[in-house]
Structures are given as structure tokens and as C-alpha cells.
N, C-alpha and C positions, 0 to 999 in steps of 0.2 A: 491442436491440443497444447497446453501451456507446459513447458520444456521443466518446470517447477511440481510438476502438477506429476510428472512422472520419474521422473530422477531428480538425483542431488549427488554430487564431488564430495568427497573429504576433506580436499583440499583443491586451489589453481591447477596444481602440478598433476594430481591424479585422476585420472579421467573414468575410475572405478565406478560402477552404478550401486546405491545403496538405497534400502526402501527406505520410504517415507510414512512416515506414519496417516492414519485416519485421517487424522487434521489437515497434514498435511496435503496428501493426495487429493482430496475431497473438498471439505469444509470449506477452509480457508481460500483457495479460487472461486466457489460458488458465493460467498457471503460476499467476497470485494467482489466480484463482477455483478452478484445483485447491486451492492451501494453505491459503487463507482461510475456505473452505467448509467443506471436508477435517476442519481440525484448529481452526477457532475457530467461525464464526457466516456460515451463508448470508446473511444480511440484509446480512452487510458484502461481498459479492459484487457488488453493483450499485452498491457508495459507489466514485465518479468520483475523488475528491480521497484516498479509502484506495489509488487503482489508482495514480495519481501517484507518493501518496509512495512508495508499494512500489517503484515504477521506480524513484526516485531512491534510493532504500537497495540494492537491489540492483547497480544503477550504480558504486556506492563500498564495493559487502561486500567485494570481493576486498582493496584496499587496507586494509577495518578489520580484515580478517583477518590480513593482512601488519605490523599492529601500525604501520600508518603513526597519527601523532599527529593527534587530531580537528581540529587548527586546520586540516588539509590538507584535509580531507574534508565538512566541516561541511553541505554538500547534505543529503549521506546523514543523518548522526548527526541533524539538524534533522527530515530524514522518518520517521526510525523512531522519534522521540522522537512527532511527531506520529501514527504507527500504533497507538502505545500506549495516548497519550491515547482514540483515538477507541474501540479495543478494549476501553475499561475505562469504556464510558457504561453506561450502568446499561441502557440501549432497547435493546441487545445481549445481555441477563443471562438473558431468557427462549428465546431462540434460540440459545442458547452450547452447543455441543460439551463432552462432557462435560470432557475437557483443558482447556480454557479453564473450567468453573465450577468444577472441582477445586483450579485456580491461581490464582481470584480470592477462593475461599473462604478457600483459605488465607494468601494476600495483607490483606485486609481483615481476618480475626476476629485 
């Protein structure tokens, strides 16, 4: 069970358990573990800090889609910049979805 999915800190320092909302709890690990499974790399189903940033890019897609300017949104555009990085480690490459090695083949060569 994903350590996200059930608690959340206040803070580093605090080791308090505090609930999570619907979204939280629920939602938002079932939607990335359908998409990220789905259509790139089971292995990155269990990465804690990929479920993060997904929240947070989803959080702010409606507004990137609204063509609001990235200084507004900067959350979002900072997580999915960080989804990509993590999507493109090389420890993903043997577990990758064919969509995802079709896009990084053609990406790299």
C-alpha cells in the first residue's frame, strides 16, 4: 500500500499522521497507477515522489490547458518537468511499455 495513499506529515520535522482527502487517499494513486502502468512502466507504479508530482501536474493541467502563463502555475510545470526526468532513467528502459520505448528510441537515436 502506497505510504501516500495513507498518511501525510505537516512537516519533515513532524511525524504526525494527518488524513487525506478522497482525492487523495483514493483517486489520485488509482488514476497514475492506471496511466503510468497502462501506457509507460509498472515499476514507476510504486515511485511515492512520481504519485506527488502527478498530483501536482494534474492540479494545475486544467489551467495549462487554459493557456494560463507558466509563471502562474509553476507547481504543476516543475512536477511534470520532474515526471519526465524520472521517466527517462535508463532503470525504467527494460520495463517500458512499448509507447514509451518507441518514444525514447526515437527521442535518443
Amino acid at each position: 500500500q502506497s505510504k501516500l495513499s495513507s498518511m501525510t506529515t505537516s512537516s519533515a520535522d513532524d511525524k504526525a499522521w494527518a488524513p487525506l482527502s478522497l482525492m487523495e487517499q483514493f483517486c489520485y494513486p488509482i488514476v497514475f497507477q492506471a496511466s503510468v502502468g497502462s501506457q509507460l512502466s509498472l515499476m514507476l507504479t510504486d515511485n511515492e515522489v512520481c504519485l506527488k508530482n502527478f498530483r501536482d501536474f494534474l492540479e494545475g493541467m486544467p489551467l495549462l490547458f487554459a493557456q494560463v502563463p507558466p509563471i502562474f502555475v509553476t507547481k504543476a510545470v516543475r512536477a511534470r518537468e520532474a515526471m519526465v526526468r524520472e521517466v527517462s532513467r535508463l532503470q525504467y528502459a527494460d520495463s517500458a511499455r512499448p509507447l514509451l520505448k518507441d518514444r525514447y528510441e526515437k527521442l535518443v537515436m
